[in-house]
C-alpha positions as CSV (number, residue, x, y, z in Angstrom):
1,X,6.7,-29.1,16.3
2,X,3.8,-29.6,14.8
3,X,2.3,-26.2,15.3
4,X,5.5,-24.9,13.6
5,X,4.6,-27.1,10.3
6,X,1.2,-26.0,10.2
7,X,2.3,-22.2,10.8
8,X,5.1,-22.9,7.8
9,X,2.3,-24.4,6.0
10,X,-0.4,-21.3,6.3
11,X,2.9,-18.8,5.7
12,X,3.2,-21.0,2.2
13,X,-0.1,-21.3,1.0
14,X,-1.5,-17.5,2.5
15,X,1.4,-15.3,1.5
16,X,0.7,-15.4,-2.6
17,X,-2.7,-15.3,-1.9
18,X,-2.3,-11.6,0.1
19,X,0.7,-10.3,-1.4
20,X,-0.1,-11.2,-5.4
21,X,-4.0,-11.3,-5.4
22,X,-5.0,-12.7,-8.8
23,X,-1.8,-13.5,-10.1
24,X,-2.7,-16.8,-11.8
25,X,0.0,-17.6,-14.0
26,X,3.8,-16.1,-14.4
27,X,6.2,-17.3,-17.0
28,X,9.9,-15.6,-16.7
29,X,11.2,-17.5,-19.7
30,X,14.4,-17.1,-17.7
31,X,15.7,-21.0,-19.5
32,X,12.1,-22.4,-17.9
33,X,8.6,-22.8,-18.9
34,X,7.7,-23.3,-14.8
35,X,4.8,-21.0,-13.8
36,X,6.0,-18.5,-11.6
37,X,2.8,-17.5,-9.5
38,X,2.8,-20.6,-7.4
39,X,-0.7,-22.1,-9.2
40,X,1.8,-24.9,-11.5
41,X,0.2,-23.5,-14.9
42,X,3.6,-24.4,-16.2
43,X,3.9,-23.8,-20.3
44,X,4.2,-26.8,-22.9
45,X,6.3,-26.5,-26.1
46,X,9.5,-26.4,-28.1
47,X,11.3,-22.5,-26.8
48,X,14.2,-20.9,-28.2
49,X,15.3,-18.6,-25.0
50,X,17.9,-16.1,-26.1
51,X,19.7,-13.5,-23.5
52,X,18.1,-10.2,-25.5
53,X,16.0,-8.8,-22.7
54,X,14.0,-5.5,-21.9
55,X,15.9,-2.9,-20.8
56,X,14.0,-2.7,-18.2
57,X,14.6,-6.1,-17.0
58,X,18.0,-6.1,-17.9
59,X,19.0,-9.8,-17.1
60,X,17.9,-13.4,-17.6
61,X,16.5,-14.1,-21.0
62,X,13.7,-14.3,-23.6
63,X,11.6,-16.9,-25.7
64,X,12.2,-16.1,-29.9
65,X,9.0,-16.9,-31.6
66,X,10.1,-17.9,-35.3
67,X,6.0,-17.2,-36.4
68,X,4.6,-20.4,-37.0
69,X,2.7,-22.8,-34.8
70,X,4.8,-25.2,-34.3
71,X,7.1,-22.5,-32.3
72,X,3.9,-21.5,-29.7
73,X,3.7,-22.5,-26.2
74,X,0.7,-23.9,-24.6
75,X,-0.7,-23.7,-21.4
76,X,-3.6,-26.3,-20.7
77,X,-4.1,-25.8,-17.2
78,X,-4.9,-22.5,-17.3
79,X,-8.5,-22.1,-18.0
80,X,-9.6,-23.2,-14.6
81,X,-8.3,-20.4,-13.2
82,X,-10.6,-18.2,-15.7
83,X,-13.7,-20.2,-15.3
84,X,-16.9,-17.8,-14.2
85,X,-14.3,-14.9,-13.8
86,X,-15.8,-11.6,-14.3
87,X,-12.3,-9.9,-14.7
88,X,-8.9,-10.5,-16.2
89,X,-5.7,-8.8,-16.5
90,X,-2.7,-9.6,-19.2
91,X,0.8,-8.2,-19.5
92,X,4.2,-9.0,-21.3
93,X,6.8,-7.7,-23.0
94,X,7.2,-7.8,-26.5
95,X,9.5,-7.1,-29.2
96,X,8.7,-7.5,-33.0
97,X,11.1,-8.5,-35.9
98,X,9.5,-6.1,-37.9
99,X,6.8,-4.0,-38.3
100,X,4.0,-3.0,-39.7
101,X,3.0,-7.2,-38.5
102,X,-0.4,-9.0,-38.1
103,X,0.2,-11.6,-35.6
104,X,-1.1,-12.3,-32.3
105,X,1.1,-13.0,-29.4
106,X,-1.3,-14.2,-26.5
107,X,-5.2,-16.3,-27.1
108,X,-7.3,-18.2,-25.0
109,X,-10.2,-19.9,-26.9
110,X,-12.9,-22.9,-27.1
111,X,-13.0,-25.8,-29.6
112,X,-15.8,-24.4,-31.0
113,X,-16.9,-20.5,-32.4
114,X,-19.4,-20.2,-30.1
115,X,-17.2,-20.5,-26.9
116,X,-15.9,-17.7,-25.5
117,X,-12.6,-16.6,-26.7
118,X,-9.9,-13.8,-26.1
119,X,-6.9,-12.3,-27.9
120,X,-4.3,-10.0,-28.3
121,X,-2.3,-8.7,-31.5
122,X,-0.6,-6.9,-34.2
123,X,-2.5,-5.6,-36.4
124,X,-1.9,-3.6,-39.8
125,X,-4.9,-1.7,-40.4
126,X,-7.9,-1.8,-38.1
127,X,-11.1,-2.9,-39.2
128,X,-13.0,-0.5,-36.9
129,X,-11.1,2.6,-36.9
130,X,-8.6,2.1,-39.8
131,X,-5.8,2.8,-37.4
132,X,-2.3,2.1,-39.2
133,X,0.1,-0.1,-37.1
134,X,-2.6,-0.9,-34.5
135,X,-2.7,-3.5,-31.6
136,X,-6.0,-5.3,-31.4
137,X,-8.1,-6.7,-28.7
138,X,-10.8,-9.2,-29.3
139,X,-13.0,-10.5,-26.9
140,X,-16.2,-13.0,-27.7
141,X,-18.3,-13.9,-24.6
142,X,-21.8,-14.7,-23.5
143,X,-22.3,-16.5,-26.6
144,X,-21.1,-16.5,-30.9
145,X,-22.9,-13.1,-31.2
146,X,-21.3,-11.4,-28.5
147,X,-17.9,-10.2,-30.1
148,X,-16.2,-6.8,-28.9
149,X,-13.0,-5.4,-31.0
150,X,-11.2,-2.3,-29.5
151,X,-8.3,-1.1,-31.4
152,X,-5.3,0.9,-29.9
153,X,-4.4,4.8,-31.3
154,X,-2.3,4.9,-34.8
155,X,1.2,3.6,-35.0
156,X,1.7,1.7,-31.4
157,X,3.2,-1.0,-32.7
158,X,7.0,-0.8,-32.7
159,X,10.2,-3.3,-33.5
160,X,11.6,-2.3,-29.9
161,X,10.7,-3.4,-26.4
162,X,7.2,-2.9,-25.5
163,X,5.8,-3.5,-22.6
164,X,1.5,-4.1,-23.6
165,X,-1.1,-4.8,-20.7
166,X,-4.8,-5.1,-20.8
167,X,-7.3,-5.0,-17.8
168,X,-10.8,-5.9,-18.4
169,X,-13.2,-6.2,-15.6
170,X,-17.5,-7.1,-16.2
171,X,-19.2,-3.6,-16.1
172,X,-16.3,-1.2,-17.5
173,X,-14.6,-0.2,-20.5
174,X,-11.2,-2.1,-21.6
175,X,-8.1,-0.7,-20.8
176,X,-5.2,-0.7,-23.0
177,X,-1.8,0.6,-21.8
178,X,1.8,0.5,-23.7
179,X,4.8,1.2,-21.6
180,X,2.4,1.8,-18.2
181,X,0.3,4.7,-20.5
182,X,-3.4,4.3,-20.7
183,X,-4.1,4.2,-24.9
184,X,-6.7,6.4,-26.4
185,X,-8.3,3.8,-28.6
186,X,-9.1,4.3,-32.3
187,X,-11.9,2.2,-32.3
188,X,-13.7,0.6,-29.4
189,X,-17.2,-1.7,-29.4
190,X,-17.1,-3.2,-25.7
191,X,-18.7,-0.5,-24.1
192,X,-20.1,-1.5,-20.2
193,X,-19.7,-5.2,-21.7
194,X,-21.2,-7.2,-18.6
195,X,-20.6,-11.0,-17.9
196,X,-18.2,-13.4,-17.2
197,X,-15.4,-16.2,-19.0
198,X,-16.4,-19.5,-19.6
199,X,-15.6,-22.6,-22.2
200,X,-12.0,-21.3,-23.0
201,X,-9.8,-24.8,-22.6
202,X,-6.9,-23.7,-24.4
203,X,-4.1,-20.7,-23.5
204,X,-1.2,-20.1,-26.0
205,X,1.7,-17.9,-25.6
206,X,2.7,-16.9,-28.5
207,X,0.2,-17.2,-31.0
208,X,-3.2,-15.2,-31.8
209,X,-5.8,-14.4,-34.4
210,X,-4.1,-14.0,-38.5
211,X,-0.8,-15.5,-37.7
212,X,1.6,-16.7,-34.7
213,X,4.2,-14.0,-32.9
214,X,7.3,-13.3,-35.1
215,X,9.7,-11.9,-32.3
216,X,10.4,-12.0,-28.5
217,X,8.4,-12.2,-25.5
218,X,9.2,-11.8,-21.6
219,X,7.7,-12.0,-18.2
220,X,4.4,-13.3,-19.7
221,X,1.7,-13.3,-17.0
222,X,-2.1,-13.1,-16.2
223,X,-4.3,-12.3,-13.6
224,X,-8.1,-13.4,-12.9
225,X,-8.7,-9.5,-11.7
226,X,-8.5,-6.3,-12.9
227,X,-5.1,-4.6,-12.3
228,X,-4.9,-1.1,-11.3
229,X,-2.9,1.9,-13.2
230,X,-0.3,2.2,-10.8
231,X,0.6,-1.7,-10.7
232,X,0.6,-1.9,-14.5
233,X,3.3,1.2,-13.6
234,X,5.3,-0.7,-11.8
235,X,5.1,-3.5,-14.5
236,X,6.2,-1.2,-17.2
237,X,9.3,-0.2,-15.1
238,X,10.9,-3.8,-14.6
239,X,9.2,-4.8,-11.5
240,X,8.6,-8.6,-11.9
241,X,4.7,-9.5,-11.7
242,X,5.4,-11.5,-8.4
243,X,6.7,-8.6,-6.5
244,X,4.5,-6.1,-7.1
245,X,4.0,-3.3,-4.4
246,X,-0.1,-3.6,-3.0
247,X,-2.0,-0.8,-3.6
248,X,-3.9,0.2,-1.1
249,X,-7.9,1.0,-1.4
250,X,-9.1,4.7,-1.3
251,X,-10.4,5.5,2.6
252,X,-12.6,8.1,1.4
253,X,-14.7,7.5,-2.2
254,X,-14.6,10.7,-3.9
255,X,-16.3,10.6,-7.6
256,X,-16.5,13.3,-9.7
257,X,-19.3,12.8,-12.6
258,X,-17.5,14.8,-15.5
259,X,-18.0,14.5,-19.3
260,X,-16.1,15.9,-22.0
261,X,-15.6,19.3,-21.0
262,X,-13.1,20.9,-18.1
263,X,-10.9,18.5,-15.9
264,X,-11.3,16.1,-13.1
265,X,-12.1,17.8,-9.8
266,X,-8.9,17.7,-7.7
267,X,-8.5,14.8,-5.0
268,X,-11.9,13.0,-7.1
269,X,-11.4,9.5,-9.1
270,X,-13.1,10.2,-12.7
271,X,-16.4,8.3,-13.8
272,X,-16.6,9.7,-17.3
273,X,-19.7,8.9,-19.8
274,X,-19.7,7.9,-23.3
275,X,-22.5,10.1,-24.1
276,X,-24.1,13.1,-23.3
277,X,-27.8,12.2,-24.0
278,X,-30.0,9.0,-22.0
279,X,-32.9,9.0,-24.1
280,X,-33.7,5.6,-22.6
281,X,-32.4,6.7,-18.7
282,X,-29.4,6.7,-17.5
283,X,-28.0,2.9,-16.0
284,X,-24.2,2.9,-16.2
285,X,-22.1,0.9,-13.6
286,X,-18.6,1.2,-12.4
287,X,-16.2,-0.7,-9.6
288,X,-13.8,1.6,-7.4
289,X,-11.4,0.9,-5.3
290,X,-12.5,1.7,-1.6
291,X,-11.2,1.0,1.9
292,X,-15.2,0.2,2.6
293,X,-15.7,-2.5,0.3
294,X,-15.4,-5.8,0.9
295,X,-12.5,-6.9,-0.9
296,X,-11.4,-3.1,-1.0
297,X,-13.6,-2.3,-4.0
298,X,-17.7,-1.3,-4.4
299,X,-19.5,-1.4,-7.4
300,X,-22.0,1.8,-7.7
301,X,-24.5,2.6,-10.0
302,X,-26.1,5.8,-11.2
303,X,-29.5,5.3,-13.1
304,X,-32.4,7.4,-13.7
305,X,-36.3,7.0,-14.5
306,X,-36.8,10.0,-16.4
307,X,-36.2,8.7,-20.0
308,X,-35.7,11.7,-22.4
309,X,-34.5,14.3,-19.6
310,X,-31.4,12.5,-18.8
311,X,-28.1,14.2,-19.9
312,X,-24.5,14.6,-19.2
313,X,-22.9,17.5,-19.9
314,X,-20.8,20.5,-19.0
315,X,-21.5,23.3,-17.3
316,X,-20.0,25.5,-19.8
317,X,-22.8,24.5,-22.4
318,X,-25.8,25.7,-19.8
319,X,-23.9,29.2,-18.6
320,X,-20.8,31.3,-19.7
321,X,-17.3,30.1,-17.8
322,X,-16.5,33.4,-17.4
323,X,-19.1,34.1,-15.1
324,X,-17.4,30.7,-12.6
325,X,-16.0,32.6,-9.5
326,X,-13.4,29.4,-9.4
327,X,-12.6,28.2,-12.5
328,X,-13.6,24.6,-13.8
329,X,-14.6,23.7,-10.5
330,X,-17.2,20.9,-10.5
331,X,-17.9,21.7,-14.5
332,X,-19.7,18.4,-15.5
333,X,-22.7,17.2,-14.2
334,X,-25.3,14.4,-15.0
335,X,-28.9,15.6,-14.2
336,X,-32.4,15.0,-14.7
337,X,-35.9,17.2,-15.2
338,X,-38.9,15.9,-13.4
339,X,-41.3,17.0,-16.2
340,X,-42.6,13.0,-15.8
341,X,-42.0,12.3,-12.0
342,X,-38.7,10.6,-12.2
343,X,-35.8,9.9,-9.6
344,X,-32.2,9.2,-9.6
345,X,-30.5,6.5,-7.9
346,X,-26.9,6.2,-6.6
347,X,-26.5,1.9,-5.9
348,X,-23.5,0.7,-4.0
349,X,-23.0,-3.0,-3.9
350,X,-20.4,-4.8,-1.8
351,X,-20.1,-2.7,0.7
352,X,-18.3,-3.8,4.4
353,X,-20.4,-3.6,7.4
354,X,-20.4,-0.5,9.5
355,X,-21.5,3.7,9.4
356,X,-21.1,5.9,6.4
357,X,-21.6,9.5,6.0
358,X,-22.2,10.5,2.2
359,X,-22.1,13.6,0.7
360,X,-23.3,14.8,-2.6
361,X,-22.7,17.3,-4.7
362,X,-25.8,18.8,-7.3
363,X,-25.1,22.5,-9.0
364,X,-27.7,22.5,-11.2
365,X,-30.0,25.5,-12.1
366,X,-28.1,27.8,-9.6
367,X,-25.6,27.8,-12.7
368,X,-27.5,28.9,-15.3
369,X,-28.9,32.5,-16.3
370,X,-32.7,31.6,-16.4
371,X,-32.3,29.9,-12.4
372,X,-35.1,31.5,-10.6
373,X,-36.4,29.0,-8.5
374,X,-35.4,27.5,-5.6
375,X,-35.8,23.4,-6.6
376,X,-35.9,21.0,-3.7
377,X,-36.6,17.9,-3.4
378,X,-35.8,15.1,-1.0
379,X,-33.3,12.5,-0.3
380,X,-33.8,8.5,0.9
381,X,-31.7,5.8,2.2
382,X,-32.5,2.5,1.2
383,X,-30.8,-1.1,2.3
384,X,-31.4,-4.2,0.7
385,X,-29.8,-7.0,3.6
386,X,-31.4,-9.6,1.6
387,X,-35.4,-9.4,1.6
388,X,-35.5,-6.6,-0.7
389,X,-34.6,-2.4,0.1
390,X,-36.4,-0.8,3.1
391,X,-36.2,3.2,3.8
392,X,-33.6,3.0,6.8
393,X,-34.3,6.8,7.9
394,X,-36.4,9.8,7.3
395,X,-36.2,11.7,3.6
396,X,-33.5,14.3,4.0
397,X,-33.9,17.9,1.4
398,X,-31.7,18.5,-0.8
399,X,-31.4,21.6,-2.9
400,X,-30.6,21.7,-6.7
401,X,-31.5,25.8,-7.4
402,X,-31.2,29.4,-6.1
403,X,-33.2,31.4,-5.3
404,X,-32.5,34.5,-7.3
405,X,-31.7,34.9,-10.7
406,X,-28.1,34.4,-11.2
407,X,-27.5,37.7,-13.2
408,X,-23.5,38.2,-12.4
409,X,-20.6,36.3,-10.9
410,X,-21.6,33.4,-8.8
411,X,-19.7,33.4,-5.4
412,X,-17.7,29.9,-4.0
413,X,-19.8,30.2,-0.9
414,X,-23.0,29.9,-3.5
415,X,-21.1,26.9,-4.7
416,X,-20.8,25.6,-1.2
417,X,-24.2,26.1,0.1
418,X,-26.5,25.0,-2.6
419,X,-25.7,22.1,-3.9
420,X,-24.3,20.2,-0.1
421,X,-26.5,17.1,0.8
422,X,-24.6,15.3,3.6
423,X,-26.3,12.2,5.7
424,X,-25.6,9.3,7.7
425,X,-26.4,5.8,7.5
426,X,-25.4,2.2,8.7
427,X,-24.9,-0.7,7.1
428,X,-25.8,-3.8,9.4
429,X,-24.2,-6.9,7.2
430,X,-20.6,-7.1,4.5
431,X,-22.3,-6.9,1.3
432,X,-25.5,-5.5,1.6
433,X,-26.6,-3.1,-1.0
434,X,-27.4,0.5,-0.2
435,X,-29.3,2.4,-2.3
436,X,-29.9,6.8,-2.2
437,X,-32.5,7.8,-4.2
438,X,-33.3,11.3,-5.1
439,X,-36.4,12.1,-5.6
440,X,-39.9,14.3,-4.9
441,X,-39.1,17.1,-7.3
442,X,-42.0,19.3,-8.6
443,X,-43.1,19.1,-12.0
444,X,-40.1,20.9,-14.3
445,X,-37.8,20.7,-11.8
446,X,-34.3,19.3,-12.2
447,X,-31.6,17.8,-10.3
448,X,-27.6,18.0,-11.3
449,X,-25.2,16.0,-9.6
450,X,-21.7,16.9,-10.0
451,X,-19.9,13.9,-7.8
452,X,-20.3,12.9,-4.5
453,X,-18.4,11.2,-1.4
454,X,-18.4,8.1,0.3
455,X,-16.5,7.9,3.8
456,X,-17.0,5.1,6.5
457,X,-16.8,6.7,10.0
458,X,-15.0,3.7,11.4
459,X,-12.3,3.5,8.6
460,X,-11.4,-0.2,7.4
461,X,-7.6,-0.7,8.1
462,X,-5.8,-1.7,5.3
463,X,-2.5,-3.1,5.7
464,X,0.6,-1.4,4.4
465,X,2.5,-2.5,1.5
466,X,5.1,-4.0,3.9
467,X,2.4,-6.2,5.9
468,X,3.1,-9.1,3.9
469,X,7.0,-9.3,5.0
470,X,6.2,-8.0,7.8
471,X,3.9,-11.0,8.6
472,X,6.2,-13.4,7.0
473,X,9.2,-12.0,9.0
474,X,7.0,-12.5,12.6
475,X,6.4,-16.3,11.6
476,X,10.1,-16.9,10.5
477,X,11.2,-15.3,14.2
478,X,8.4,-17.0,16.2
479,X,9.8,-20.2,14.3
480,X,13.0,-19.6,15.5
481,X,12.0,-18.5,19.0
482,X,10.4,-22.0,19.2
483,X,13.5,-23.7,18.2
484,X,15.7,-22.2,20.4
485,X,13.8,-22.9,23.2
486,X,13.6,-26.4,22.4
């Protein structure tokens, strides 16, 4: 009997934890303030609930905000749940009275300016890009003179349903999407913002920056991670916050480096760059979803030493498209001249323990009409288990040129067999860092990656998206088994 409690007890407290990671607080306004997620960051105030729902939703009801303060709902627990995070995630739907409007409809702030604070809202006009009918995202961390604005495309605001979420994790970009599409800002300062929450004792629903929320608000919720596209999908199509479908990590990394010209490399997750020219080196960071990381993600970073001969561009700015055997294939690349001796780095941090095999892919000079050397240079494997990085096995060449002048049409096989660089490595603990640095070139020299792959030889099993009922189903049955035996 007991061993059935404690198995009831671990089904309980583990099942959230698995099946909503992150999910810290859920409010369904269905005629309750109760939090929803399971953490009791239940809301305080005064609500008007009223039976006009999303569509999408389609039953239940809403809160009606009436736009002053007096109307808002706090939550006061919440900020312990946001404490040192380095990511967060928030999503609702909303519906204005009217628009154009400048009020907020979600905050979380300190007592004092120089706490770090957070908000969402309507906003008129933006201040950055001048956007009409905006939606506004301010984000003040690290300090008073840290403050980041982005501001959503022209005229997404709208007196409808609308379902708003934003995902902002330490390292990255923001992400705004409206009804489960990713916005193409009008103005954006956060950049690679890096750091992490703190100081931000009070949550209100229904309230921002300029003036409280004049409208209605649904299935309000938060998360102290960074959501991925295809659950903010399944947000924007009704599915409640608490039953959303896991997404499972990639098994196989695939990053294609593009910039602004040509698409994504099929079957490749995109790692775009603001800019085309490093004149300081190149040090930009980004997390992935992977079935090796620990947690199911891995942060990498790609850096260089060479200062001004660091750039990022397309392929069709070095030679003419037409002269591409396979159209667009692999058109971007970042690369680097070794006119002053420098290297590029490829970091991944967090990843599980076990044996890779990585692949990289570098067309450089074998794409453009003055190619007519053969650049080589030569590849390392470094692993840092905690007393600093040590060369784990001997330097592998890679080749970044061909040897000929490329004159006419380059062939697929040319694609294929210059600009390979496969090797093996092993990574003895979870979470050490592993670091492949590039390297050795002679002077005026230069080295292009394209994108590269990541794939762990003994692939991490990740559960499907039915492992969490399927687990809870096996305790219920064992449960049952037990009683009827007794």
């Amino acid at each position: 009997m007991r061993r059935a409690k404690l198995l009831v007890v671990l089904m309980v407290l583990v099942a959230p934890v698995v099946c909503q990671a992150g999910l810290v607080g859920y409010w369904t306004f269905d005629n309750t303030l109760a939090d929803s997620s399971g953490h009791g960051n239940d809301a305080a105030g005064s609500p008007v609930y009223d039976p006009n729902v999303p569509p999408a939703i389609g039953t239940g009801s809403s809160v009606y905000f009436d736009g002053t303060t007096a109307n808002r709902l706090d939550v006061p627990s919440l900020h312990h749940y946001f404490e040192g995070k380095d990511a967060f995630s928030f999503a609702a739907w909303v519906k204005a009275d009217s628009i154009p409007q400048e009020r907020g409809f979600f905050r979380g702030e300190g007592s004092h300016r120089d706490q770090d604070r957070w908000g969402i809202r309507y906003d008129k006009k933006g201040g950055m890009g001048g956007a009409q009918q905006t939606i506004k995202i301010g984000l003040a961390i690290n300090g008073v003179n840290n403050k980041y604005q982005y501001e959503a495309a022209e005229y997404t605001q709208t007196d409808d349903w609308q379902h708003v979420a934003f995902v902002w994790r330490s390292g990255e970009g923001p992400q705004l999407y409206l009804d489960g599409e990713l916005d193409p800002p009008s103005a954006n300062n956060f950049g690679t913002l890096v750091g992490t929450l703190s100081n931000q004792p009070y949550f209100y629903i229904g309230d921002g920056a300029k003036n409280p929320w004049l409208g209605h608000m649904d299935d309000v919720a938060v998360w102290d991670r960074a959501l991925k596209p295809a659950e903010v999908a399944q947000l924007a199509a009704g599915t409640p916050p608490s039953e959303l479908v896991p997404i499972p990590p990639e098994p196989i990394l695939r990053v294609d480096l593009n910039g602004d010209s040509g698409p994504n490399q099929t079957g490749f997750s995109s790692w775009p760059f603001a800019t085309s020219e490093f004149p300081g080196g190149l040090n930009e960071s980004k997390t992935f979803d992977f079935a090796g990381g620990v947690g199911g993600s891995v942060l990498v970073n790609l850096s260089t030493t060479t200062a001004a001969q660091s750039r990022n561009y397309g392929i069709d700015e070095v030679t003419d498209p037409g002269n591409l055997a396979i159209p667009d294939v692999w058109r971007d690349q970042v690369f680097f001249n070794n006119n002053i001796n420098g290297t590029m780095t490829l970091t991944f941090e967090g990843l599980m323990a076990g044996t890779y095999n990585f692949t990289s892919y570098s067309y450089a000079d074998n794409l453009a009409d003055w190619a007519s050397t053969n650049d080589e240079g030569t590849a390392s494997v470094l692993i840092d288990t905690g007393a600093g990085f040590v060369d784990t096995l001997e330097d592998v060449t890679f080749i970044s040129g061909l040897y000929s002048t490329v004159a006419g049409t380059i062939e697929a096989a040319d694609l294929d067999a210059f600009g390979t660089l496969s090797l093996e490595f092993t990574v003895p603990n979870d979470g050490d860092t592993v670091r492949i640095l590039f390297g050795d070139l002679t002077g005026g020299d230069t080295f292009g990656l394209n994108g590269f792959e990541l794939e762990p030889l003994a692939p991490y099993v990740i559960p499907e998206p039915g492992t969490c009922l399927l687990l809870g189903g096996g305790l219920l049955m064992f449960l049952r088994r037990r009683r009827t035996r007794k």
